[in-house]
C-alpha positions in Angstrom: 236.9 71.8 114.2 236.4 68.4 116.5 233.7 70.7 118.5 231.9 72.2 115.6 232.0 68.6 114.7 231.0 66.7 117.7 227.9 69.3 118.0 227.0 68.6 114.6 226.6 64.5 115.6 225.0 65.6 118.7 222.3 67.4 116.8 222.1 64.7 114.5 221.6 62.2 117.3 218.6 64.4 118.7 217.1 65.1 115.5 217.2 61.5 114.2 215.8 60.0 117.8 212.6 62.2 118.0 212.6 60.5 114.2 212.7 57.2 115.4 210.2 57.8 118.2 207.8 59.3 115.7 207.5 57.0 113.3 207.1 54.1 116.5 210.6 52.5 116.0 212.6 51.1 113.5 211.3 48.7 111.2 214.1 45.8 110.7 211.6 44.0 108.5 211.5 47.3 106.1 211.2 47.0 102.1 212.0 49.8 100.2 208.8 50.3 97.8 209.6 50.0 94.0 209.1 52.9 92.3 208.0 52.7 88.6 207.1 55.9 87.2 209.6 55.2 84.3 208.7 51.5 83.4 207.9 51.9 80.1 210.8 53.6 79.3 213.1 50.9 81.6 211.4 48.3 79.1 211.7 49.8 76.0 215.3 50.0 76.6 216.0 46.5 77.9 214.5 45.5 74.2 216.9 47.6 72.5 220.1 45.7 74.5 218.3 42.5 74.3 218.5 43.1 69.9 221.8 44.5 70.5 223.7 42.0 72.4 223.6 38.2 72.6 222.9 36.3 75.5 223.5 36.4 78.2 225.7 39.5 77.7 222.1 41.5 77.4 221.5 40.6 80.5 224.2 42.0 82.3 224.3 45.1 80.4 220.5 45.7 81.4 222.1 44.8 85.0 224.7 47.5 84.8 222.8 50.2 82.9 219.3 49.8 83.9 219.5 48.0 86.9 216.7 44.7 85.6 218.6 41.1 87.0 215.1 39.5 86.5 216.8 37.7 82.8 220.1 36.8 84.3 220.7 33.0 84.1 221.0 31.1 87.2 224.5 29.8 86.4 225.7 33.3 86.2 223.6 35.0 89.1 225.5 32.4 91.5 228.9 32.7 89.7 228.8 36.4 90.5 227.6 36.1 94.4 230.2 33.4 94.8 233.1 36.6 93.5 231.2 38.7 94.9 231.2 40.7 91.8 227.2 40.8 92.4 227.5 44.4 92.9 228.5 45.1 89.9 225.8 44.1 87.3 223.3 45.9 89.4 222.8 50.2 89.3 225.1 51.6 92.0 226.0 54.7 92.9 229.4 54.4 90.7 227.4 53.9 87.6 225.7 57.2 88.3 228.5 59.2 89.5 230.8 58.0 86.2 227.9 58.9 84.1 227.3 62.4 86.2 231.3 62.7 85.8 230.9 61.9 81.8 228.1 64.8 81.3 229.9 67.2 83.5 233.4 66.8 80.8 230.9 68.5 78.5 231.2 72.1 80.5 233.8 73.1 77.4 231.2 73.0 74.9 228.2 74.0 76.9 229.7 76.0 79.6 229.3 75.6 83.5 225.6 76.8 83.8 224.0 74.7 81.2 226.7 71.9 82.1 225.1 71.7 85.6 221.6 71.9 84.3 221.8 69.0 82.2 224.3 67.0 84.8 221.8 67.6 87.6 218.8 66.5 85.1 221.2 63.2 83.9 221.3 62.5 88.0 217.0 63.0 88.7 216.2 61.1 85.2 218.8 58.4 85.7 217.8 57.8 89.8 213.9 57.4 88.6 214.5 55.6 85.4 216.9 52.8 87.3 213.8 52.8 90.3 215.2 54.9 92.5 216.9 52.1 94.5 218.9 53.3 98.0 222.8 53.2 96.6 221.2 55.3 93.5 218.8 58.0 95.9 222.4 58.1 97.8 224.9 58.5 95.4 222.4 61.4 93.7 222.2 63.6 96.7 226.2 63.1 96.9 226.5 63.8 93.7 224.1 67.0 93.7 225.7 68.3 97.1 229.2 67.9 95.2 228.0 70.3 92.3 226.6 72.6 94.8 229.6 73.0 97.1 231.3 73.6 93.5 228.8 76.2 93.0 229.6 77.9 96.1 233.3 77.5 96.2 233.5 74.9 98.9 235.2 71.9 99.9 234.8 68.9 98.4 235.9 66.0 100.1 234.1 63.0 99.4 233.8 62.0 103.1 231.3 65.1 104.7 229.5 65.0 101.7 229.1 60.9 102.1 228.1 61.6 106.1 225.9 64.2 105.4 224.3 62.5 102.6 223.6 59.5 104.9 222.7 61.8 108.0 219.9 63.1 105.7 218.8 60.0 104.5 218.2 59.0 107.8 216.6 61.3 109.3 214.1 60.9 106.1 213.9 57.2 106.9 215.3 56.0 109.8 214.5 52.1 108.9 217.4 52.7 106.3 219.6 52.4 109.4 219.2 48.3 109.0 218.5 48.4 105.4 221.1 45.8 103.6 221.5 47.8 101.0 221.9 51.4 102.8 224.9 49.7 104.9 226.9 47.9 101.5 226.3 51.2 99.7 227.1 52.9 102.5 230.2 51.3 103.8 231.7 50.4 100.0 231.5 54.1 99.0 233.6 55.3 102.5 235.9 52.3 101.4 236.2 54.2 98.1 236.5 57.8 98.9 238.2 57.7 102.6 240.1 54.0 102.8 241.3 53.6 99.2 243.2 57.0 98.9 245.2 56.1 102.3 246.4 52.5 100.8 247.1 53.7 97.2 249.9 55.5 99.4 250.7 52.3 101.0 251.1 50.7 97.5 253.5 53.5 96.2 255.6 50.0 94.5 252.0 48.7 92.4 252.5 49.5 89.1 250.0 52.1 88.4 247.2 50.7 86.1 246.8 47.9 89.1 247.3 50.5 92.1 243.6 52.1 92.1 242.2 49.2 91.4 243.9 47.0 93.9 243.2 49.8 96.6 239.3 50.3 95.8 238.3 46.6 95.5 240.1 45.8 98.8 238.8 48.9 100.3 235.5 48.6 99.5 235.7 44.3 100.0 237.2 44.8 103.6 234.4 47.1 104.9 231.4 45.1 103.4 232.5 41.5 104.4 230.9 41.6 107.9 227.8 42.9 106.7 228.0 40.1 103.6 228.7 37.2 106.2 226.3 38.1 109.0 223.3 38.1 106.3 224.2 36.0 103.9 226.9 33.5 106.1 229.0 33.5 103.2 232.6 34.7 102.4 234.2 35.3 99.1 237.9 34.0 99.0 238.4 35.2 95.2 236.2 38.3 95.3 239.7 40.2 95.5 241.0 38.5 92.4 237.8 38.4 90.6 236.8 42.0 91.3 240.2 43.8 90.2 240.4 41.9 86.7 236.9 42.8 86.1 236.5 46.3 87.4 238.4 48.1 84.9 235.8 46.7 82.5 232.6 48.9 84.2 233.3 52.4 82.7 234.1 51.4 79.4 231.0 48.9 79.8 228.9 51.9 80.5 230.0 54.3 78.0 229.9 51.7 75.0 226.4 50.3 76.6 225.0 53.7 76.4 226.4 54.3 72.6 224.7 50.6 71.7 221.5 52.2 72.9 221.4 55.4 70.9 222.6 53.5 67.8 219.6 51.3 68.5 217.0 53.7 68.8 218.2 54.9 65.5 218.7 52.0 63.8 218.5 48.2 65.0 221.4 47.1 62.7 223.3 50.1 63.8 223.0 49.1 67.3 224.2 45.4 66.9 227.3 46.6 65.2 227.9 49.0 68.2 227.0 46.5 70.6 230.3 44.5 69.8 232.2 46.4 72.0 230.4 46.0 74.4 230.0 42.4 74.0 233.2 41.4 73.8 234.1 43.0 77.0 231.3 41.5 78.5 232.2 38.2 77.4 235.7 38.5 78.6 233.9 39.5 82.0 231.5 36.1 82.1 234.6 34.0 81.9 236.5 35.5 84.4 233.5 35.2 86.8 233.0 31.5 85.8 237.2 30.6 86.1 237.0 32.2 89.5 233.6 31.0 90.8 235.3 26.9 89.5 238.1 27.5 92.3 237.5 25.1 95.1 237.0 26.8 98.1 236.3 29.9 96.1 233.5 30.9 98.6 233.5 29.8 102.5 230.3 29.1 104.0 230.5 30.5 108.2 228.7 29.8 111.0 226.0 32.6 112.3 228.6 34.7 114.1 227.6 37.7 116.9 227.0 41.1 116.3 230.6 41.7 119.0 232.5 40.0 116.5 232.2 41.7 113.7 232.1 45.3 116.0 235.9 43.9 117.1 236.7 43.7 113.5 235.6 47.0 112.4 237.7 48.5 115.5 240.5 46.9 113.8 240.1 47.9 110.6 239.6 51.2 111.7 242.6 51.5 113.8 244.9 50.0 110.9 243.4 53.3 108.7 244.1 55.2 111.2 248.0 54.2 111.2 248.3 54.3 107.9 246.6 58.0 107.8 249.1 59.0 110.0 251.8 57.4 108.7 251.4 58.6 104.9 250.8 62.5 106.8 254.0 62.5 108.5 256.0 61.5 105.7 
C-alpha cells in the first residue's frame, strides 16, 4: 500500500514539474479569470432574493447561494472577517456538496441512473452559474469522482478523492499551488473529511447536536489559521464561538433559500412568504456575527511572521492527529 502510494506521489511530482517548467514557472501573482457564461441567469436570481428578503438578509443569501458579496454592507463584510465566518456567505464547496447530497436523496423516486444524471448536471450547472470559482471547480470534481467510484463499486473515502482531486487540479494549473483560495479550500475540506472524524472520537462526552459541529469548525479553523494570518496578519479569537452557533444554520439556509427562489419565479408574493424562513434564520445569524465581532479582543492583529513558523506548526498539528488516530484505532 505505502509503495503503491509513494510511486503514485513520485509520478505526481514528475508530472507536475515538467508542468511547471512548461508553463515558465509559477505565477504567485496569479488571478483566476471570472467566468460569466451564466450572468444573466446569476442576476435574474439575485432580483428574485433581493424581492424576497429584506436587507441585508438578501445579501447574504445571494452570498451563500449564488456566490455575489458585491451588496453586502460594510458593517457586516468586516463583522464576518473579524469571526471569521467570511467563508460562509460565499459559494464553497459545502454548499455544492449539500446540494449534490440533497438531489442524490431523490434516487427513490427516480432511481440510481436518472439520480446520477440529474446530480451530475445539478454539480456542472451549479459550478458555472456560481462562476466557477476554485473551492466550487474542486468540490465538483470531488463530488463527480465520488459518484463515479459509487458507480464502480469503489472506495470512498473522502481523503484520496480530496488528494487526487487537488493532484489534478494542479497539474491543470500549477499557479493554484499559491492560490489563497486553492490552500483555504483545500486545507478546510481535509480539516472536514480527515481531522474532524478523528476528534469527534476524542469528544465521545459532547452532547451530540454540538459534537460534529464542535469537531468541523475547529478542524477546519486550526488548519486554515496559518494561511489566514500570513496573508491577511490577522487572527480570529471568537471564530470558534462564532462559527459553531452559526453553522448549523447553512443547510437549512440553503434548502429554504432555494424554496424562496422557486416560489419567486412563480409568484413574487409567494416568494416573500417563503422567504421568512429564511430570513429569520438569517437574522438570528447577523446578530450573532455582530455580538461576537463587539468582543474586545475579538480579532488579534500579528506581526508578519516566517514561512518556518507556520511549517513548525503544521508539524504539530499533524503529529497531534496522528496520536489521536492511533489512539481512537487501538481502542
Amino acid at each position: 500500500m505505502f509503495r503503491i502510494l509513494g510511486l503514485g506521489i513520485l509520478l505526481w511530482f514528475i508530472v507536475f514539474t515538467f508542468r511547471v517548467i512548461s508553463i515558465g514557472g509559477i505565477d504567485p501573482t496569479y488571478r483566476d479569470p471570472s467566468v460569466n457564461l451564466l450572468q444573466g441567469v446569476r442576476d435574474n436570481l439575485t432580483q428574485i432574493i433581493d424581492q424576497s428578503l429584506p436587507s441585508p438578509q438578501n445579501a447574504l443569501l445571494s452570498g451563500i447561494l449564488l456566490g455575489t458579496q458585491s451588496d453586502l454592507p460594510i458593517f457586516l463584510k468586516n463583522d464576518l472577517k473579524i469571526t471569521s465566518t467570511i467563508h460562509m456567505v460565499v459559494v464553497s464547496g459545502q454548499n455544492l456538496s449539500m446540494l449534490a447530497g440533497f438531489v442524490a436523496n431523490l434516487v427513490g423516486f427516480l432511481g440510481r441512473k436518472k439520480t446520477l444524471f440529474l446530480t451530475l448536471f445539478v454539480i456542472i450547472f451549479y459550478s458555472l452559474l456560481t462562476g466557477l470559482g476554485v473551492p466550487v471547480l474542486r468540490a465538483a470534481i470531488m463530488v463527480i469522482f465520488a459518484y463515479l467510484a459509487q458507480i464502480l463499486g469503489k472506495d470512498r473515502s473522502g481523503w484520496w478523492i480530496l488528494f487526487l482531486t487537488a493532484g489534478l487540479m494542479l497539474i491543470y494549473n500549477p499557479n493554484w499551488l499559491l492560490n489563497i483560495s486553492f490552500q483555504l479550500s483545500f486545507l478546510a475540506t481535509f480539516g472536514v473529511v480527515v481531522v474532524a472524524p478523528i476528534l469527534m472520537e476524542t469528544f465521545k462526552k459532547v452532547p451530540e447536536i454540538l459534537k460534529q459541529d464542535l469537531a468541523t469548525t475547529i478542524s477546519a479553523q486550526a488548519l486554515v489559521l496559518p494561511i489566514i494570518a500570513f496573508n491577511f496578519n490577522q487572527i480570529s479569537l471568537a471564530g470558534i464561538f462564532a462559527n459553531i452557533l452559526v453553522l448549523w444554520t447553512i443547510p437549512l439556509v440553503m434548502v429554504s433559500g432555494i424554496i424562496t427562489l422557486i416560489s419567486g419565479i412563480i409568484n413574487p408574493v409567494l416568494g416573500q412568504i417563503s422567504g421568512l424562513v429564511p430570513s429569520i434564520m438569517l437574522t438570528y445569524f447577523i446578530d450573532i456575527v455582530s455580538f461576537f465581532a463587539k468582543i474586545p479582543g475579538a480579532s488579534l492583529n500579528i506581526a508578519k511572521t516566517s514561512v518556518i513558523i507556520w511549517i513548525g506548526y503544521y508539524l504539530i498539528i499533524g503529529a497531534l492527529i496522528w496520536i489521536l488516530y492511533k489512539r481512537d484505532s487501538h481502542k
